[in-house]
N, C-alpha and C positions, 0 to 999 in steps of 0.2 A: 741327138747330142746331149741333152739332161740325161736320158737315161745312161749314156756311158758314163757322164759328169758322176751318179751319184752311184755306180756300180765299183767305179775305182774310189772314189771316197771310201764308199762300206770294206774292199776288199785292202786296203791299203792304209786308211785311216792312222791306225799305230802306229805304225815305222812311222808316219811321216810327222805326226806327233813330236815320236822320239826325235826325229832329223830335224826336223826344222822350228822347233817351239822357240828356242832360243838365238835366233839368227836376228844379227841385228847392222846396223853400218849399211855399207853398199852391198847389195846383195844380187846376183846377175843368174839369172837361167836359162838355158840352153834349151830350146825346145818347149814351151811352156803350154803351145796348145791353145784350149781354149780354158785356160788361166785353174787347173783343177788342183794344184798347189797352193792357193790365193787364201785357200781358207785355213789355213797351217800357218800363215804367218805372221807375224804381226805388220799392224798398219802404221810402225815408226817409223819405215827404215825407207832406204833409198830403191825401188825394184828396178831390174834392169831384163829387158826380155828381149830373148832374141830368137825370133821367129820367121822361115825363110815363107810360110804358107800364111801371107795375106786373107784369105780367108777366115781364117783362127782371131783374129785381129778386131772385130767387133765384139765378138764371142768375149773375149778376151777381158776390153774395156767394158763394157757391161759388169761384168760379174767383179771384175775393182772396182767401180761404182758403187754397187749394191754394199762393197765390204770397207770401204771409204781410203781405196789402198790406193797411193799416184801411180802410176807404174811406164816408165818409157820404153815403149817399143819400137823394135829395127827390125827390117827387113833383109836380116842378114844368113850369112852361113858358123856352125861351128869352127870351121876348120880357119876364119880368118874374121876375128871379133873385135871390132871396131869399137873398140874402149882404149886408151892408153895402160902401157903394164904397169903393176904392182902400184893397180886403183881400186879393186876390187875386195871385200872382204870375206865374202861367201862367193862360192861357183854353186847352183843345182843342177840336178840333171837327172829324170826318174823318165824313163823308160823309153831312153832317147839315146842312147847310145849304139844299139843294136843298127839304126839307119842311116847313122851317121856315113856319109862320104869316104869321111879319111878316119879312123877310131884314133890314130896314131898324133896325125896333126890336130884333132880336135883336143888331146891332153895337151900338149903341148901350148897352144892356146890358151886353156885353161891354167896351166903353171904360169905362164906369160902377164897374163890379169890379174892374175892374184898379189895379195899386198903380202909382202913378208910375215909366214906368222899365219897365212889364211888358209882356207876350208875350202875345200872341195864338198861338198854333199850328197851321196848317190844313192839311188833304189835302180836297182835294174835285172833284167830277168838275160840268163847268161846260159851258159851250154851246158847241158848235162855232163855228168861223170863221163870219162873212156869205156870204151865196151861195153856201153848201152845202148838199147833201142830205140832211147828216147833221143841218143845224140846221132844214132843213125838219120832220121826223120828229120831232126832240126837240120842236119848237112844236104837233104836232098831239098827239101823244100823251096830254098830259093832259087831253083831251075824251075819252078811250076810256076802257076799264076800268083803265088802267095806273096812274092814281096809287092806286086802291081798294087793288092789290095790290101796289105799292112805297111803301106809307106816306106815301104824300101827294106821291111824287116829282114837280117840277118838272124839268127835265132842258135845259130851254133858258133857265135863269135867269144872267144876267151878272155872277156871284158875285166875278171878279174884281177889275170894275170896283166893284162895292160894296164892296168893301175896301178898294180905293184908294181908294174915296172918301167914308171913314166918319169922315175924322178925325187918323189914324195919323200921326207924327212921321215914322217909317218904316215902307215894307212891301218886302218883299224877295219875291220870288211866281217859281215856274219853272213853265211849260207841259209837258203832255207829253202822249203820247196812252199810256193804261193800256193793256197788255197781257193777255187772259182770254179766256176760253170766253164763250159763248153769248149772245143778242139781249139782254139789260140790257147788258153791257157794248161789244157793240158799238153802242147807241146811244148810250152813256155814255163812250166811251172819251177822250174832251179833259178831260183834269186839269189841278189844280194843285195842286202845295205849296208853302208858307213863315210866312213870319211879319211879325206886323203889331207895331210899336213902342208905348205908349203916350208921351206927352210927359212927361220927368222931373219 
């Protein structure tokens, strides 16, 4: 678990710099894991986590511990977030959309909690171009063993286009292909980050 903890750190570390250095107010993340975001943000603000794997959960509070961050966790799902709407001032969500249930109802959601005026935040690894061999592979693979043992990953899912088209006032989004070791991230390697606006 450290060694993935500090492999996404090294491999991720910037963006999430750029994404989340300035996040402040109520701020709620979708999928958080065992808390590898924690260290991107500051320790003012209000954390809200929503986490459906229990396990992740001590993991979790430990490492806000060590970083002096409160942080409340729920045992919830994306797709139905147990916060009242337009309470929220930040959404994040890095590399957790790909397994999400519902990709559709979990934006929806997400616009739902947000306070007029708020931030979506996203890092997420999204489907290769058309007429690739890279998006061939991402479309077969979750008939194989590979979503059992990457938590449901979907890997040729069109996340970006589902954000553009969830709603957003604005969405500000950059491509890029990840840099890393080994078969997940070479079949994962087309990212994206940025941020999605709600309407004031």
């Amino acid at each position: 678990m450290a060694k993935d903890d500090a492999l996404s750190d090294e491999l991720y570390a910037e963006k999430k710099k750029l994404l989340f250095g300035n996040l402040t107010g109520r701020v709620l993340e979708i999928g958080p894991g065992t808390g590898v975001n924690l260290l991107f943000l500051k320790n003012n603000m209000e954390w809200i986590g929503i986490e459906p794997n229990e396990a992740m959960h001590p993991y979790l509070r430990s490492k806000a511990e060590k970083l002096g961050i409160d942080v409340r966790l729920e045992t919830g799902m994306s797709e139905k977030i147990q916060v009242p709407e337009n309470s929220i001032d930040s959404v994040i969500s890095t590399l957790v959309l790909c397994s999400v249930g519902d990709l559709s109802a979990t934006l929806k959601e997400i616009m739902r909690v947000l306070k007029p005026g708020g931030r979506f935040v996203f890092l997420e690894h999204v489907a290769d171009k058309p007429w690739t061999l890279r998006l061939v592979v991402q479309k077969i693979v979750p008939f194989t063993p590979w979503r059992y043992f990457s938590d449901g990953c979907d890997p040729g899912r069109r996340i970006s286009d589902a954000i553009q088209n969830a709603g957003f006032v604005e969405v500000e989004v950059q491509d890029y292909l990840q840099e890393g070791p080994g078969i997940v991230l070479a079949i994962n390697r087309p990212h994206i980050f940025g941020t999605a606006t709600k309407a004031a």
